[in-house]
Structures are given as C-alpha cells and as structure tokens.
Backbone as JSON, one array per atom type, in Angstrom:
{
  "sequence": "XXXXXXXXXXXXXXXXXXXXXXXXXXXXXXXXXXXXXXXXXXXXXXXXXXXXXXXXXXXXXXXXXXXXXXXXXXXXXXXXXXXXXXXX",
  "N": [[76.74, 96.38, 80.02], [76.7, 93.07, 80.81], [76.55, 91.09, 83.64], [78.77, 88.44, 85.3], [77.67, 85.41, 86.44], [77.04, 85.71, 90.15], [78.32, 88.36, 90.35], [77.75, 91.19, 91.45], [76.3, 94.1, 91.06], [76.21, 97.34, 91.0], [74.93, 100.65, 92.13], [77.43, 102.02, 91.14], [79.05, 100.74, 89.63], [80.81, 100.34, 86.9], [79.37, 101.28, 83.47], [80.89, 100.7, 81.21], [83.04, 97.87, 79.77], [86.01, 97.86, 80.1], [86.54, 100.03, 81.8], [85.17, 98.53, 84.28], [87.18, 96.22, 84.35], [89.04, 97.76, 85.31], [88.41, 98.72, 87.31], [88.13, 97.11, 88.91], [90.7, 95.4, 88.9], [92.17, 97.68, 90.12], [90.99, 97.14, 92.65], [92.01, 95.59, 93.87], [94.98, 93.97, 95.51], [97.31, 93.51, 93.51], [96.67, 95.5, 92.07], [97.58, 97.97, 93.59], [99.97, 97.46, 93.71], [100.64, 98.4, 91.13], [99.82, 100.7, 90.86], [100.47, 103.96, 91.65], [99.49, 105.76, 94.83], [98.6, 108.44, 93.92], [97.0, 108.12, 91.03], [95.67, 105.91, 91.69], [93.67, 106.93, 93.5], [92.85, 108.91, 91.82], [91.52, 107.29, 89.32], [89.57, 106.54, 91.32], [87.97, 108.63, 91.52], [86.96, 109.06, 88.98], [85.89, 107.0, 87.94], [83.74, 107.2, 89.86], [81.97, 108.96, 88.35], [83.16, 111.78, 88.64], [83.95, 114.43, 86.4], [86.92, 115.18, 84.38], [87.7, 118.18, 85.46], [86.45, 118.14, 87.59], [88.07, 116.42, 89.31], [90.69, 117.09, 89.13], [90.98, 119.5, 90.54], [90.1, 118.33, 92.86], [92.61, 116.58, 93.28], [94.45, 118.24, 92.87], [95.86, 118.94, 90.5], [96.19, 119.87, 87.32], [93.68, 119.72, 85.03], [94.29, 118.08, 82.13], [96.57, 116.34, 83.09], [95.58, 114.73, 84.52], [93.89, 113.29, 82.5], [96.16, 111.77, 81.46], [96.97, 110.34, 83.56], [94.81, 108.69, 83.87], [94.51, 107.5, 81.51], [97.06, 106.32, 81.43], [96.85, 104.64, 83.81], [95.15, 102.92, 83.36], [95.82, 101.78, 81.23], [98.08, 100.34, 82.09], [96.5, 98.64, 83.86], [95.5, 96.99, 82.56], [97.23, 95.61, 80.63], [98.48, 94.85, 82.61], [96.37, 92.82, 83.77], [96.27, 91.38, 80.93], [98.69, 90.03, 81.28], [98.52, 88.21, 83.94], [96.87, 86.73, 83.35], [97.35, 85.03, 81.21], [98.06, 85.64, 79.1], [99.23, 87.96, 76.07]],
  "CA": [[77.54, 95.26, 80.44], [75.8, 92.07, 81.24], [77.03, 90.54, 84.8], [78.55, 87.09, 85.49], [76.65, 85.13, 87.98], [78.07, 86.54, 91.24], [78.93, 89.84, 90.36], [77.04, 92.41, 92.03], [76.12, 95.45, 90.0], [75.69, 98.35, 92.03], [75.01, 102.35, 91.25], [79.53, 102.46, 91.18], [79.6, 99.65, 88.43], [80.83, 100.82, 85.84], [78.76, 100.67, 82.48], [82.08, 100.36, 80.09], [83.91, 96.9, 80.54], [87.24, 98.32, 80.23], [86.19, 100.51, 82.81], [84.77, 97.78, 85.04], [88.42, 95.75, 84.43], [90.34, 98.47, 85.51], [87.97, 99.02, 88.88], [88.6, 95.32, 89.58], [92.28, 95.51, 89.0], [92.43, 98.42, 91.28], [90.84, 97.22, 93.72], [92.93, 94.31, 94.21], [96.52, 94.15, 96.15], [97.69, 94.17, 92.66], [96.14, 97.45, 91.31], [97.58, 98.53, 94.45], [101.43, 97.36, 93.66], [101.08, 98.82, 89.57], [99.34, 102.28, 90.72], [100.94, 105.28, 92.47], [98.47, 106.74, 95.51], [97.58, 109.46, 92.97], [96.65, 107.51, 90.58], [94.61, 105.04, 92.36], [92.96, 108.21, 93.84], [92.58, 109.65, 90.18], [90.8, 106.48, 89.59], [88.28, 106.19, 91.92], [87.14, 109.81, 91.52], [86.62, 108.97, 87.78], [84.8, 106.39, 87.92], [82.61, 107.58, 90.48], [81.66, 110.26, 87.57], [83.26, 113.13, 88.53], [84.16, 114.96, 85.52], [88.5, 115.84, 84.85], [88.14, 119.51, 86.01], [86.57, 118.7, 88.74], [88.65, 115.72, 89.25], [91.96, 117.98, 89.02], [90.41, 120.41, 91.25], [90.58, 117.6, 94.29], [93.9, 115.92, 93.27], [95.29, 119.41, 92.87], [96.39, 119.2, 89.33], [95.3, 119.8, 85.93], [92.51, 118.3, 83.69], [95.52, 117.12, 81.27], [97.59, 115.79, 83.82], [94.0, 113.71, 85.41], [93.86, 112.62, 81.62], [97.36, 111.37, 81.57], [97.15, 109.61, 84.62], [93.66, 107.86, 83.95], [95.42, 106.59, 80.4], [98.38, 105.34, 81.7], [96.85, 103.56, 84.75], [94.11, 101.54, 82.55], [96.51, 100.93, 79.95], [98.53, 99.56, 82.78], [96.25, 97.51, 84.76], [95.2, 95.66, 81.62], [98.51, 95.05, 80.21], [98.74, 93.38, 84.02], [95.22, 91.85, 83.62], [96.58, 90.24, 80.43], [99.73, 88.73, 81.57], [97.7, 87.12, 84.88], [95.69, 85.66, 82.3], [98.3, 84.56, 80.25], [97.84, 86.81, 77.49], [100.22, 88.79, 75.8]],
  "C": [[76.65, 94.26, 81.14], [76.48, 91.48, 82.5], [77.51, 89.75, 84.66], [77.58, 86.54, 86.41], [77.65, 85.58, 88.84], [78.62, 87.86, 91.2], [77.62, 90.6, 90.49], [76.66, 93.48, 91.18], [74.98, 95.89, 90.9], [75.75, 99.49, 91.07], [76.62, 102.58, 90.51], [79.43, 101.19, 89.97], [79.6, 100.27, 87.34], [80.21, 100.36, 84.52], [80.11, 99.65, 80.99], [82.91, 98.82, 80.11], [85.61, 97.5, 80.6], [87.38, 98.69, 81.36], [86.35, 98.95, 84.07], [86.19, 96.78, 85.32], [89.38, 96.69, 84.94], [90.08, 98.91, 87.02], [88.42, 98.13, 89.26], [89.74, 95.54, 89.74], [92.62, 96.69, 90.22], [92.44, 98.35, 92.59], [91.57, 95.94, 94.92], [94.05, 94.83, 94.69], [97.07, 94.5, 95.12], [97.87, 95.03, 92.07], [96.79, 98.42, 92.73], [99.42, 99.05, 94.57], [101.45, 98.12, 92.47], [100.97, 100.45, 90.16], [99.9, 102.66, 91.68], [99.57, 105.28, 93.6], [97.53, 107.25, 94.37], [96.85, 108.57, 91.87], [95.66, 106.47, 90.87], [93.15, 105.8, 92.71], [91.73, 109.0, 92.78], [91.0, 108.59, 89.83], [89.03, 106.13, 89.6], [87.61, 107.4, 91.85], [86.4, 109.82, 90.29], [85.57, 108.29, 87.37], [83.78, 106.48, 89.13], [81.15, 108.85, 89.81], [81.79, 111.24, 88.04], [83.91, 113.27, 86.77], [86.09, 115.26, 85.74], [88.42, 117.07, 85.76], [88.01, 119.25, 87.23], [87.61, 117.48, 89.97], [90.47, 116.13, 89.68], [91.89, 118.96, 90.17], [91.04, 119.83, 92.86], [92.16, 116.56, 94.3], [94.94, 117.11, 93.11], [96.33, 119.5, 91.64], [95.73, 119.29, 88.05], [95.02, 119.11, 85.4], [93.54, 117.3, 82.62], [96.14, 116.24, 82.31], [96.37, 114.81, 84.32], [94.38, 112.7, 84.08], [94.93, 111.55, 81.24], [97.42, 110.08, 82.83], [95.98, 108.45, 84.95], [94.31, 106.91, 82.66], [96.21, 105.59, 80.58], [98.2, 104.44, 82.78], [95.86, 102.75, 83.84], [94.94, 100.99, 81.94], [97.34, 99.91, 81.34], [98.21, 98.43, 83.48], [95.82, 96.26, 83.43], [96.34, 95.11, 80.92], [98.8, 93.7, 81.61], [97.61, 91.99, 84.21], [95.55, 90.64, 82.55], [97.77, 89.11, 80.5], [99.13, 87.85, 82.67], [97.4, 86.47, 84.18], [96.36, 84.87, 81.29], [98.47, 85.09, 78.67], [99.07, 87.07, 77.29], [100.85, 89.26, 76.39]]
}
C-alpha cells in the first residue's frame, strides 16, 4: 500500500487496503457507533496479527465465531465508508 501524503505508516499499518479502511473506520467515533465492544476488540487484535485461535482464546470465543465477527464488521464499516462518500 503506497501512503497519501500525511499518512503515517507505522509497524500497525496495515499492508491490505481493505484492511487499512476498516482500521480507519474503527478508529473513528463512527467505527465506534457501527461496531459492538467485541467486535471493535476482535478488530484490533486482528490486525495487530494475532492469529483467530489465538484471537478467540482472549475474546473468549471460538476461531469461527472471531471469523464471523471480523467479516461482518469490515463488510460493515465499508458499506458505512461508502455511503459517507456517497457511494452506493
């Protein structure tokens, strides 16, 4: 992922842009009103590279259920990313 000017890129930046749109969104008031706690939680453990298991391990639920809950919040914050934007 190539930067804009002004954007920082640290060790935590994610390489993926999807990724990197869905940290942003999170980390905003917004990503704050779409996502649950857990989910937010889920999140930030993910993209810090932990792995699901061990991911499940500290949210206290299973690798499926991590998977489920990383799906449905990306898909979510970008569905929100594209209406801000006037998208779809």
């Amino acid at each position: 992922m190539t930067p804009t000017t002004g954007t920082a890129v640290t060790s935590d930046t994610p390489a993926n842009p999807v990724e990197a749109v869905a940290v942003t969104a999170a980390s905003q008031v917004r990503g704050a009103e779409i996502l649950d706690a857990q989910a937010r939680y889920i999140l930030r453990l993910r993209f810090k590279d932990l792995c699901e298991d061990e991911i499940a391990v500290l949210a206290g639920c299973s690798p499926r259920q991590v998977s489920k809950v990383i799906r449905r919040s990306v898909s979510a914050l970008l569905e929100d990313a594209e209406v801000e934007a006037g998208g779809n």
